[in-house]
C-alpha positions, 0 to 999 in steps of 0.5 A: 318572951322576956318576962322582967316587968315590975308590978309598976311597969305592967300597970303602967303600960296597961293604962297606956293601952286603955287611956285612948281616943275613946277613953277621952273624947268619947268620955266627954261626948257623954258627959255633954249628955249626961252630966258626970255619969259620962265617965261610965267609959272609964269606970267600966275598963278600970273595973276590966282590969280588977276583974283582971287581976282575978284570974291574971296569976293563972294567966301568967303562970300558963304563959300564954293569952287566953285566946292562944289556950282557946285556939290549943283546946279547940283546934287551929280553924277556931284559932283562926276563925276567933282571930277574924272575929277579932276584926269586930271588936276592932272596927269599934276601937278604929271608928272610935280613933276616926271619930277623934281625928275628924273631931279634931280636923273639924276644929282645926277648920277643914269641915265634911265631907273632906275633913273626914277622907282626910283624917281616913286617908291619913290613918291608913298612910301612917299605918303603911310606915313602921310605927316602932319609932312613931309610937314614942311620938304617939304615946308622948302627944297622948301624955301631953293631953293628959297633963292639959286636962289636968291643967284644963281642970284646975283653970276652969275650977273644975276641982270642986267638981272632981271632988264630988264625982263619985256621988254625981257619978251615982246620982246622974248614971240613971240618965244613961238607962239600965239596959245601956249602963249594963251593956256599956259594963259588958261590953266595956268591961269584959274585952279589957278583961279578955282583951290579948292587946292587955294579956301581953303584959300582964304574961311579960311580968317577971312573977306572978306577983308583979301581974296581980299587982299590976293589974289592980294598981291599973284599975286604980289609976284609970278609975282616978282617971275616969272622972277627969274628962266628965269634970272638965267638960262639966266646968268648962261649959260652965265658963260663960266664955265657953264659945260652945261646940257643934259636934258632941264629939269635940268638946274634950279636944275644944277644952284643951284647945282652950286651956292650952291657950291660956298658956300661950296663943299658939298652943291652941292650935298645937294641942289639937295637932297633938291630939290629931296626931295621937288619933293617927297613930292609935288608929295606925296601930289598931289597923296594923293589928286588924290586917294581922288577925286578917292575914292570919285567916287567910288560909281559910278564906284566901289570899290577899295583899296587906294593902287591900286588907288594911282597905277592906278593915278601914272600910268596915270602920268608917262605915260604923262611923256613918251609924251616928252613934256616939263614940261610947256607943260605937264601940260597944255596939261591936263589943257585944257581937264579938262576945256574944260569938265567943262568950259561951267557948270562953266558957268552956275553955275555962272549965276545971273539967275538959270538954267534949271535942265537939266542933266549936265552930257551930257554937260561935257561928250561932252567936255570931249570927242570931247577935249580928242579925240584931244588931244589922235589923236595928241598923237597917230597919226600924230602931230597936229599944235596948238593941246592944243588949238584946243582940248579947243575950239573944247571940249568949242564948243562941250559942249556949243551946248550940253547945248543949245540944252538940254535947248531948249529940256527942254524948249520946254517940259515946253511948253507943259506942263504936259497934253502933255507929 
């Protein structure tokens, strides 16, 4: 690894990672709902990558992400069970990229079921190609969106209200609950702080310095960036011309849509072809990432071609797509799980002291199980009040037993001694 980057690049390539599809269609879905405290997406990554910044020296200074120093300290089948767990996490972030993309094609007049195989079907073919050249193409659509919500703000006098966020912010988040607010700061805020896709840049800057640095400045920005799409939903559905939404999940690209119209007609329909296309390639680049977590579990769970890998994961996405969570909601429905499984090893991976060699297989099984089964019986059966946080304390809970009660077994069997086995 090269490690060259300045505290300014590692910042900014942070904050290209984390201003997504979820971050700003999902963000305005919940502010349609819940007035400014929809920017709670945006506070919790901004606040990961703060928390980031705590431990980022020590992470460079090892030279390697957390998850490879987990895989080193407990063994090759952990390594390779955490990587298909990954696939969890990442459902979440691909049905986020669906949710935009069929937002988008709804607009653009191609309504269900077919707008939704389309936007599938053409996730999966963008991520058959090589996405080196295309990611340029990608990460300039997204800029562009950026610039259009800035001028989205100021077009719909929405500057007043930007102004006075932070106290909206405090004063409406209790509409979004206690129990969900904290599983959203959990569930949000924690995968940005352990996220590997983060963890690359911070190793590949150029001192310890550089990586501290880049990671507060990070946090900064996309706090500043959290209040952006609440404040432009919230000004532009104060506009009695606002011609309105029948899907939550569009209101950020049919503000943009607008505003870009102002510009000129046919900058309407092109900005949300913009942001069609920046949906494609981060749901192309979230796929090709889960058919290489996938590819490197194969050894234990059989062989298969990439192809039908990228179908199975792209079906697992879509399927959480049909959940009608919200595009925040979704995200952090699979969140949980995925800590829950691997929360208490992270623990122990990050004790002074070393731990036992138990098998730590049963611990994130345990996790994974007792997290998934409530998260599945409040899929299928009847809804569950606070169902994501339940399942993260319930999976948390169940795992730290497992692991308490496989060191006092391995314990007990150090007493004893070999004479006695």
């Amino acid at each position: 690894m090269r490690r060259a980057l300045s505290a300014l690049q590692v910042a900014t390539l942070l904050v290209s990672a984390s201003y997504g599809i979820g971050f700003l269609f999902g963000s305005g879905e919940y502010a349609l709902q819940h007035g400014m405290a929809g920017a709670i997406y945006g506070v919790a990554t901004g606040l990961g990558m703060l928390a980031l910044a705590c431990f980022a020296g020590r992470l460079w200074q090892a030279g390697r992400a957390v998850w490879d120093l987990f895989g080193d300290r407990f063994g090759e089948r952990v390594r390779r069970l955490v990587a298909l767990l990954s696939i969890v996490w990442m459902s979440g972030v691909l049905a986020a990229q669906i949710h935009g993309a069929v937002a988008v094609v709804h607009l653009l007049g191609l309504h269900a079921p077919w707008g939704h195989v389309l936007a599938v079907g053409l996730i999966f073919a963008a991520s058959r190609f090589d996405l080196r050249s295309a990611s340029v193409v990608f990460t300039l659509c997204l800029g562009a969106s950026a610039l259009v919500l800035v001028f989205a703000l100021v077009q719909a006098d929405g500057l007043t209200i930007y102004a006075a966020s932070v106290p909206a912010f405090a004063a409406t988040l209790p509409s979004i609950g206690l129990a969900q607010a904290v599983t959203i700061g959990i569930g949000v805020g924690l995968l940005a702080c352990t996220g590997a896709d983060y963890h690359q840049f911070v190793l590949a800057a150029r001192d310890r310095r550089a990586a501290v640095f880049g990671c507060l400045l990070a946090g900064g920005v996309l706090l500043f960036l959290a209040f952006l799409p609440p404040a432009v939903v919230l000004a532009s559905i104060a506009d009695p011309a606002w011609p309105g939404v029948t899907e939550a999940n569009q209101v950020v690209p049919q503000a943009l849509s607008l505003a870009a119209r102002e510009l000129t007609p046919v900058a309407g329909p092109l900005m949300l072809a913009m942001l069609g296309i920046a949906a494609l390639g981060s749901g192309a680049a979230i796929l090709r990432a889960m058919v290489s977590a996938l590819e490197s579990a194969q050894a234990d769970f059989g062989t298969y071609r990439p192809a039908s890998l990228a179908v199975a994961a792209l079906a697992a996405a879509t399927a959480l797509t049909a959940s009608g969570l919200p595009i925040v909601d979704t995200m952090v429905s699979v969140n949980v799980v995925y800590i829950a499984s691997v929360g208490m090893s992270l623990v122990g991976l990050l004790r002074t002291r070393r731990s036992l060699r138990m098998d730590e297989t049963w611990v994130i099984g345990a996790g994974f199980s007792t997290s998934a089964g409530v998260y599945l019986v409040g899929w299928l059966g009847d809804p569950i009040a606070n169902a994501e946080l339940l399942a993260l304390a319930v999976g948390l809970a169940s795992a730290a037993i497992t692991r308490l009660a496989l060191s006092r077994r391995e314990q007990r069997q150090l007493a004893c001694g070999p004479s006695h086995r």
